[in-house]
C-alpha positions in Angstrom: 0.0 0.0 0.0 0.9 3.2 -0.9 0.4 6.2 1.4 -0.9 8.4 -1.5 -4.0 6.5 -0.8 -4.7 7.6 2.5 -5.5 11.0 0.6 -7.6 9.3 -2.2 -9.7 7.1 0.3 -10.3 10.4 2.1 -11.4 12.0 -1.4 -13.3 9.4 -2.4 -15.4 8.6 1.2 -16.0 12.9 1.5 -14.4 15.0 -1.1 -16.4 18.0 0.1 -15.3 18.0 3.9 -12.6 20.6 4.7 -9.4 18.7 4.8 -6.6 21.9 5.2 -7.4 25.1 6.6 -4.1 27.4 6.0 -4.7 31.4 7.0 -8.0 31.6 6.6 -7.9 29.5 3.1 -9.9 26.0 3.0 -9.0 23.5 0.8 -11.6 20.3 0.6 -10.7 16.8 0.3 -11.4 16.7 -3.3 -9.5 19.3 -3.7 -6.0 18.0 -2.3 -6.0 15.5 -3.8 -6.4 16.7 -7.1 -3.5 19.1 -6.3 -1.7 16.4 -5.2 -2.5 14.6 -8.9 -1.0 17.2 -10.7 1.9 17.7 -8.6 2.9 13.9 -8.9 2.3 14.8 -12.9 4.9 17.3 -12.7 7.5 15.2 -10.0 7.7 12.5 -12.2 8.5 14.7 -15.4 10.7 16.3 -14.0 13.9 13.3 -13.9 14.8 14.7 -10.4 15.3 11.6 -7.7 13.5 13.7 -4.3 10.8 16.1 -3.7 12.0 18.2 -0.9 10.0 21.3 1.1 12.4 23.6 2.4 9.6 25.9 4.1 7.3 26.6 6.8 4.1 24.4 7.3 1.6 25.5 4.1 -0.3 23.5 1.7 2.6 22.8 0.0 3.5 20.4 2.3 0.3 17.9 2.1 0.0 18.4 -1.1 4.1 17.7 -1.9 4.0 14.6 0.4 1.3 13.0 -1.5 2.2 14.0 -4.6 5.8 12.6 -4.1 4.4 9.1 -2.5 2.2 9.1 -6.0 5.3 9.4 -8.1 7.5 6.7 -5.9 9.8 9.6 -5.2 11.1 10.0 -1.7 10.3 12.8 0.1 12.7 14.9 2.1 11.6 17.9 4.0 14.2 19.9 5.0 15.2 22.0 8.5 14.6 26.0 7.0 16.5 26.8 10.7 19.5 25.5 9.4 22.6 27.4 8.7 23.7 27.9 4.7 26.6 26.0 4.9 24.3 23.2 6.7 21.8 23.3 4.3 24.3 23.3 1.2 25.6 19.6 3.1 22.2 18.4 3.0 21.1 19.2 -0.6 24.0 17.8 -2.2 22.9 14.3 -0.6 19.5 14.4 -2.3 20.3 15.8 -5.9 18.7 16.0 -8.1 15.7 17.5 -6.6 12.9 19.1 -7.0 12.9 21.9 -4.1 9.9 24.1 -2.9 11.4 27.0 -0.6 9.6 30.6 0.4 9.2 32.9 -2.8 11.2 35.4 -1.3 14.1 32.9 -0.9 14.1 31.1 -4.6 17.1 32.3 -6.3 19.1 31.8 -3.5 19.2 28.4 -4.8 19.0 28.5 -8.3 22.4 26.7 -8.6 21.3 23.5 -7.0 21.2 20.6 -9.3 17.6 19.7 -10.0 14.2 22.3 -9.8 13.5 25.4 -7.5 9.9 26.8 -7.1 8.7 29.5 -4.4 5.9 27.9 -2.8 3.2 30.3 -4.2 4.8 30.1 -7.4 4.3 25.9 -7.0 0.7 26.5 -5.7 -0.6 28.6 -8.4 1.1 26.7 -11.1 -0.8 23.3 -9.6 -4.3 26.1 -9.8 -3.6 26.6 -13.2 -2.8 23.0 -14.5 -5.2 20.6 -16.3 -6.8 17.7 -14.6 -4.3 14.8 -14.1 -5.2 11.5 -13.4 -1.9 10.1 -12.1 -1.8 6.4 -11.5 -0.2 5.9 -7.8 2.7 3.7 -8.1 2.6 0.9 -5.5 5.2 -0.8 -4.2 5.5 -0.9 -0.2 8.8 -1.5 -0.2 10.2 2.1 -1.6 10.9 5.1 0.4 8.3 7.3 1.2 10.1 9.7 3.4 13.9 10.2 3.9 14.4 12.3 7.7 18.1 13.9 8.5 18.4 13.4 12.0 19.3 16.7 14.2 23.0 16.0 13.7 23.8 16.9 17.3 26.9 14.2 17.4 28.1 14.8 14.1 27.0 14.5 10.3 23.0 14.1 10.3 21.9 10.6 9.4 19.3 10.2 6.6 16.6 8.0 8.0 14.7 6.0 5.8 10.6 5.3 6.0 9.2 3.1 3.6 5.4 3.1 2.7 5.0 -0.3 4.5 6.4 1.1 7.8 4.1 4.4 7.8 1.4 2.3 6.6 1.7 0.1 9.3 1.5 2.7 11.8 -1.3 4.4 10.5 -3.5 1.6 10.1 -2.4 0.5 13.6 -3.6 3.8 15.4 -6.1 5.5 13.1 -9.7 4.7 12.6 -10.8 5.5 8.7 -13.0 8.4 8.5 -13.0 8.7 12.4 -13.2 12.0 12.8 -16.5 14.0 12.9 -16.8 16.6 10.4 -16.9 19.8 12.7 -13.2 18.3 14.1 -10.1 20.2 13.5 -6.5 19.4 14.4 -4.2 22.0 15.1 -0.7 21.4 13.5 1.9 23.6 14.7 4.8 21.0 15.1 7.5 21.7 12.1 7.0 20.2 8.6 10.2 18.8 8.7 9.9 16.7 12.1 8.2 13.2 12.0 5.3 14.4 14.5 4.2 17.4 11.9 4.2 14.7 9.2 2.3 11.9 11.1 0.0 14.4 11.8 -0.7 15.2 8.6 -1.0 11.4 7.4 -3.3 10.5 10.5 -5.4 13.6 10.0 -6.1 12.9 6.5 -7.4 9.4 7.0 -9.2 9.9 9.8 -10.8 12.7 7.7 -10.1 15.4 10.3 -9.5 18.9 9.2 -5.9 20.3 9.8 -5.4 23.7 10.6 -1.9 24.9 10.1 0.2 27.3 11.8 3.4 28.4 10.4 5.4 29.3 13.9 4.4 29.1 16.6 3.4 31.5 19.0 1.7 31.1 22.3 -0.8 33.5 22.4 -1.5 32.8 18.6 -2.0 29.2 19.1 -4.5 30.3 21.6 -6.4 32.5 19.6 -6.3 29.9 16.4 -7.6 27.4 19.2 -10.5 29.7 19.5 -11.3 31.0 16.1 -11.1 27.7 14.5 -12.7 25.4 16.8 -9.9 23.6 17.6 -10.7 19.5 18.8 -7.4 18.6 18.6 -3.8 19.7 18.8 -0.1 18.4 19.4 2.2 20.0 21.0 5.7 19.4 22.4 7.1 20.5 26.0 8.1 24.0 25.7 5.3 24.5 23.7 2.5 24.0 26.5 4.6 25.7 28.8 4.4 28.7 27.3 0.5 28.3 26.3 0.0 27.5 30.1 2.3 30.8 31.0 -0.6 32.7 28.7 -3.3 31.2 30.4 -1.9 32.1 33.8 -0.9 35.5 32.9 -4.7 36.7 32.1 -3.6 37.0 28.4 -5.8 34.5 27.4 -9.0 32.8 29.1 -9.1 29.0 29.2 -13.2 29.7 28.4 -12.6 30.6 24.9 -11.4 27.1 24.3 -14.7 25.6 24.5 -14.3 23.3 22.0 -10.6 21.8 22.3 -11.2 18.0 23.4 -7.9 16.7 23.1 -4.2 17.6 23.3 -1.7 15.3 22.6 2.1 16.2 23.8 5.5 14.4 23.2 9.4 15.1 21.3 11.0 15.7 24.7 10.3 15.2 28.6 7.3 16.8 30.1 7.8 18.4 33.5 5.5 16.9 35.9 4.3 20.1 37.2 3.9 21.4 34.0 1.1 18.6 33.2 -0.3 18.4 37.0 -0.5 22.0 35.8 -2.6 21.6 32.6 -4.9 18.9 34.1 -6.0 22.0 36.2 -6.2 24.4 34.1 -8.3 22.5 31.4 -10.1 20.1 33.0 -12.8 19.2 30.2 -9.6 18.7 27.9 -8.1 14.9 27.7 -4.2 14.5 27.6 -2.3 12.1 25.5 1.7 11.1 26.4 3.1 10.1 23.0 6.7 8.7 22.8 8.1 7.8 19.4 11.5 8.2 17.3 11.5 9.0 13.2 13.1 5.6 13.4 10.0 3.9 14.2 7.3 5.9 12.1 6.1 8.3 15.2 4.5 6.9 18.2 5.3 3.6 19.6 3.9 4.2 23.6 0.8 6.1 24.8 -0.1 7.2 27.9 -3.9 7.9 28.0 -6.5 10.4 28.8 -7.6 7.7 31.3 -4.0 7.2 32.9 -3.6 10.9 33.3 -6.7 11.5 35.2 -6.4 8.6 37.2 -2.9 9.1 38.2 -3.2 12.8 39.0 -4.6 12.9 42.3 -4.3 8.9 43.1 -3.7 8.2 46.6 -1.7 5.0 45.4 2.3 6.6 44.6 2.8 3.5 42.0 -0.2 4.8 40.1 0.5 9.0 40.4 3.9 7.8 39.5 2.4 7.0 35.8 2.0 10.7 35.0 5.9 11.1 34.7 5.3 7.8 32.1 5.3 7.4 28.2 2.4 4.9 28.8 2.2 1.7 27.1 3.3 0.3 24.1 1.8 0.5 21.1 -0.7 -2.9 20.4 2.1 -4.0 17.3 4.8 -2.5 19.3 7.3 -5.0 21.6 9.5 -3.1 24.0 12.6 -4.6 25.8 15.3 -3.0 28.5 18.6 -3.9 27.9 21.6 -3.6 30.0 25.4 -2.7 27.9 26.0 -6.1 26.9 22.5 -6.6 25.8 21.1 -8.7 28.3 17.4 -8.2 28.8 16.4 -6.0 32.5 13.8 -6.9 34.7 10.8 -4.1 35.7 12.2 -1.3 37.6 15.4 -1.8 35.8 17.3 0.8 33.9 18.9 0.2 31.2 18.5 1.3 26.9 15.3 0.9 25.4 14.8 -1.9 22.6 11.4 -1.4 20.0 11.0 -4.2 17.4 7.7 -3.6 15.5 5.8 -3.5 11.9 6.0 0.2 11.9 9.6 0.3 12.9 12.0 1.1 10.3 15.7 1.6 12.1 17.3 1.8 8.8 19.6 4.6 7.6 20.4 5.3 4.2 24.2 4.8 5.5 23.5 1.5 7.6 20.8 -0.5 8.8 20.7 -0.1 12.9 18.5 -3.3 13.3 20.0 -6.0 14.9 19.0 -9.6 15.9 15.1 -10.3 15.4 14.3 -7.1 13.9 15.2 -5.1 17.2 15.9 -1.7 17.3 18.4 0.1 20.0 16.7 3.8 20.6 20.0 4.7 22.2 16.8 6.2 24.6 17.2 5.3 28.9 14.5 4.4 30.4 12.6 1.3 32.6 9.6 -0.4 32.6 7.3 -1.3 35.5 5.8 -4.2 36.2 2.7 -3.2 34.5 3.9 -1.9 31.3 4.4 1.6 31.7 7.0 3.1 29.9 9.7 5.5 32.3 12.5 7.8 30.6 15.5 8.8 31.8 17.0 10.5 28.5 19.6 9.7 26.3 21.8 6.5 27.1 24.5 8.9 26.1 23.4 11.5 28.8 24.4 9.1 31.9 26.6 11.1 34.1 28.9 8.1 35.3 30.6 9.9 38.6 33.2 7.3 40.3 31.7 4.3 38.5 28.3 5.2 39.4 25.3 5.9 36.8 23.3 9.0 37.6 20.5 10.0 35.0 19.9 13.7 34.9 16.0 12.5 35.2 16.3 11.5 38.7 17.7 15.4 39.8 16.0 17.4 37.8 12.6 15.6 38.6 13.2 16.4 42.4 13.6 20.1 41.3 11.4 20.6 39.2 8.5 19.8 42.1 9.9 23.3 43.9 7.8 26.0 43.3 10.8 28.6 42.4 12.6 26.6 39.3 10.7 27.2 35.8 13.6 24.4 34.1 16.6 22.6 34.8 18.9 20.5 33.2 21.8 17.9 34.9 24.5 17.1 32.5 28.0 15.7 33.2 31.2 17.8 33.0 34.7 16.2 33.5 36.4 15.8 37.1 39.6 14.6 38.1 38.6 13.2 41.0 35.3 11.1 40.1 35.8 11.0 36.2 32.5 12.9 35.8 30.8 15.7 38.1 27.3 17.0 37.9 26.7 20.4 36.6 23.1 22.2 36.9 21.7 24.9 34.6 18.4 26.3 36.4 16.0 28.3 35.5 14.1 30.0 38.2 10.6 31.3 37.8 10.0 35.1 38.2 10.4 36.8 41.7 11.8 33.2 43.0 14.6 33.8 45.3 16.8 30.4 45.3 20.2 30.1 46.1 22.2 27.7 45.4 23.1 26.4 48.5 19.2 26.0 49.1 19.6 24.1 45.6 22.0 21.6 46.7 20.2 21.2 50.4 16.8 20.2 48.8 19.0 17.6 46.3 20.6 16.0 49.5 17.4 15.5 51.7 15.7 13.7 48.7 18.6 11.7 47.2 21.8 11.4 47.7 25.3 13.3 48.4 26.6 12.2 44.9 23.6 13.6 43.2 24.9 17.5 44.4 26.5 19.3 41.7 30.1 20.7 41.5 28.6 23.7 39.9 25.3 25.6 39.4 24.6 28.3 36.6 21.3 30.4 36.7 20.3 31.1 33.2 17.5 32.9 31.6 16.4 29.6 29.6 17.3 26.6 28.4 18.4 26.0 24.5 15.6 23.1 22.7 15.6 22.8 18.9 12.0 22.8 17.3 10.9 19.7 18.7 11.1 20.3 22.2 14.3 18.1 22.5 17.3 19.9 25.2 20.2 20.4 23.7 22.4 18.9 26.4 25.3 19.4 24.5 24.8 23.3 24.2 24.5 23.3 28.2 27.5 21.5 28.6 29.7 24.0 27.1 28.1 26.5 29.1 30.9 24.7 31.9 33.7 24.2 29.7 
C-alpha cells in the first residue's frame, strides 16, 4: 500500500469535507488530492530523484507529500533553521531534486542541481494546471520519506521510512473516517519533524480537518484554538509551557477554548508540574503522552487520557507515579530493556530501550541499525514497570557516570522541578579529576523566585543522595531546545567548559 491512498480514500469517502485550513484559506478533500495529482504529474517529469520542502508548514507540504508518494519519489523535507553552509551539506545528498522553498528565498538556490519553485509560485502553477489522473505507483517496499536526524553528534543521518512502515503505523492507530466533520486538528509542530508529518498522514485518513500554523506562537496558538474550533492539537514541552504561562498570565482565558477536546504532547520530557499543571487548568480537555522516534514511524507508547486523570490525584504513589510515564506500548509494538551487553532487565530496571515492531524502520540510508530479530536500539534510557508503563530517563549517552556510578539527569532534575521557584533545569555531566564525571546544573528560576544555590544543593541531599549535588550551578535565563522540544544537552554542557 501506498500512502498516496490515504488522501484518495479520504477523497473518495468525503471529497467536500474541509481537509486543510491554511490562514483563513480552506481546501476540501477533493481538492487536495487533485492538487496532489498534478503535482505527482509534474515530480515524475521532472527526472529529479526527491521532492523536498524547504519551508514553513503550508499546503505545499500535504500536497508535496502526496504527490511525491504518487510518483515513488522520496520525500525529504528539509530543517529552513539550518545554517547555509548546513543546508548546502544536506542538498548535495539528495540531488537532483525538485525543491519548494519561500518565494522570497528562490534564487538563492538557483544553482542546485535539480528544480526550485517559491511555494506560491508551485501553488498557483498546480491552480492553473489541467486535470491529471496520475496512476499511484505501488510498491510498499520504496521510500516514502527520507528524515536527517538533528546531527547533534556529528554528520545528520538520513533515516529512511518506507510506505510499509508508515502504513503500518497508520492503520495500527487510526480509525478511517473517524473523525466527525466539525473536528479540526491544530498542527503547529515543524514540517520537517516526523510528529508534523504523522500528523498530517493520520489527520487525512481519519478525515479530520488540519489547521496549520506556520510558527508558533503562544498567544496565537491560543487564539487559532478559538477561532477555529480547535478538537485537537499536538504540542511538544516548551510548547504548553508557554501556552500555560498565557493562560496564567490573564492573556488568554481557558473559556474561549470551549471546543478543544484533546491535546496530545510528546518530542522531549514533560515536566510533571507542568502537566499536574494543565490537568488544572483544562479540566474538560483529555491529555495524551506520545513517545516515538523517526526511526519507528512516530508513536510507539501512549499514555492515555484515562492514565492521566487517574494518576493525577491517586492516593496510590505507583499509580500517580504513571504521570511522569510514556504509557504503554503500542498494540504491534514489543519493547525490551537492555543492559550494555544486551542482556534483557527486569521491571524497575534501567537500562536502553529496545522497539521491534511492523512500523519500525531503524534503517539509515548509510547502515541499517536493526539487529537480531528485527530489534531496534533507541539509544533512549528508560525502565519499565511491572505493569507496562513506559519511564525515561534520557539519552543512554546523557548518563553522568561519577566514580563508576550511573546517575540519570532524570532522577535530579525531577526532584527540582516539584519546587515551586525553578521554571527548568537541566543535569549534564562535566569532567572531574577526581570522580571521572561531576554534575553540573543549569536552572532556571521562575519570576520573583529567590533560590540560592546552596538551598539548591540542600533540597537535592534531603531527597537523594550526596553524589547527586553538583560541583557547579549556573542560573540562566532559559534553556536551548531545537524545534521539537528536545534539550540540547550538548549546548549546556559548554556553558561549563
Amino acid at each position: 500500500m501506498n500512502i498516496a491512498l490515504f488522501l484518495q480514500m479520504a477523497a473518495e469517502a468525503c471529497p467536500d469535507r474541509v481537509a486543510l485550513t491554511h490562514e483563513g484559506i480552506h481546501y476540501s478533500y477533493a481538492a487536495l488530492y487533485e492538487a496532489a495529482n498534478k503535482a505527482a504529474h509534474r515530480f515524475s517529469v521532472s527526472d529529479c530523484e526527491f521532492v523536498s520542502v524547504l519551508d514553513v508548514s503550508s499546503p505545499a507540504v500535504p500536497i508535496s507529500l502526496m504527490g511525491a508518494a504518487m510518483a515513488g519519489i522520496p520525500y525529504v523535507p528539509l530543517n529552513y533553521r539550518l545554517s547555509e553552509q548546513q543546508l548546502g551539506d544536506l542538498l548535495d545528498r539528495i540531488k537532483p531534486v525538485f525543491l519548494i522553498v519561500d518565494d522570497h528565498k528562490a534564487a538563492d538556490f538557483s544553482d542546485i542541481e535539480g528544480l526550485v519553485e517559491g511555494r506560491q509560485t508551485f501553488l498557483t502553477s498546480l491552480e492553473m494546471a489541467p486535470v491529471e489522473h496520475f496512476s499511484c505507483i505501488e510498491d510498499p517496499s520504496a521510500v516514502a520519506i527520507q528524515l536527517f536526524t538533528s546531527g547533534t553528534t556529528g554528520t545528520p543521518k538520513a533515516a529512511l521510512l518506507r510506505h510499509e512502515h508508515l502504513v503500518s503505523y497508520i492503520l495500527g492507530s487510526v480509525e478511517f473516517m473517524g473523525a466527525a466533520e466539525e473536528q479540526a486538528t491544530l498542527v503547529s509542530v515543524p514540517p520537517y519533524h516526523i510528529a508534523g508529518i504523522s500528523a498530517v498522514m493520520s489527520s487525512i485518513y481519519a478525515c479530520r480537518r488540519i489547521v496549520q500554523l506556520s510558527n508558533f506562537q503562544a498567544l496565537e496558538w491560543l487564539n487559532l484554538c478559538s477561532h477555529e474550533q480547535v478538537t485537537n492539537a499536538f504540542v511538544v514541552p516548551t510548547m504548553m509551557t508557554r501556552i500555560i504561562d498565557e493562560i496564567e498570565n490573564n492573556n488568554f482565558s481557558a473559556d474561549a477554548l470551549g471546543s478543544l477536546v484533546a491535546i496530545a504532547y510528546g518530542g522531549g520530557k514533560m515536566p510533571l508540574p507542568v502537566i499536574e499543571h494543565a490537568l488544572d487548568l483544562l479540566p474538560a480537555v483529555s491529555f495524551t503522552n506520545a513517545y516515538g522516534l523517526t526511526e519507528t514511524s512516530s508513536t510507539v507508547t501512549l499514555l492515555g487520557p484515562d492514565d492521566h486523570r487517574e494518576a493525577v490525584n491517586h492516593d496510590d504513589s505507583s499509580i500517580r507515579s504513571r504521570l511522569a510515564s510514556v504509557g504503554k506500548a503500542l498494540p504491534s509494538i514489543e519493547i525490551e530493556i537492555r543492559d550494555e551487553q544486551g542482556r534483557k532487565l527486569e521491571h524497575h530496571e534501567a537500562g536502553e530501550i529496545y522497539v521491534r515492531g511492523p512500523q519500525v524502520s531503524g534503517e539509515y540510508l548509510e547502515r541499517n541499525a536493526l539487529i537480531e530479530d528485527g530489534w531496534f536500539p533507541t539509544r533512549d534510557a528508560g525502565y519499565m514497570d511491572e505493569h507496562g508503563y513506559l519511564y525515561l530517563s534520557g539519552r543512554a549517552d546523557d548518563v553522568i557516570v561519577r566514580g563508576g556510578e550511573n546517575i540519570s539527569p532524570a532522577e535530579i532534575e525531577d526532584i527540582l522541578f516539584l519546587n515551586s521557584g525553578i521554571s527548568d533545569v537541566a543535569a549534564v555531566a562535566i569532567p572531574s579529576q577526581q570522580w571521572g564525571e561531576a554534575i553540573a546544573l543549569a536552572v532556571v528560576l521562575k519570576p520573583k523566585a529567590d533560590l540560592t544555590a546552596e538551598a539548591i544543593n540542600a533540597l537535592i541531599r534531603s531527597e537523594l543522595r550526596s553524589s547527586r549535588v553538583p560541583e557547579v550551578i549556573h542560573f540562566v535565563e532559559e534553556l536551548p531546545y531545537n524545534e521539537a522540544g528536545k534539550l540540547l544537552r550538548r549546548v549546556i554542557k559548554s556553558w561549563f567548559s
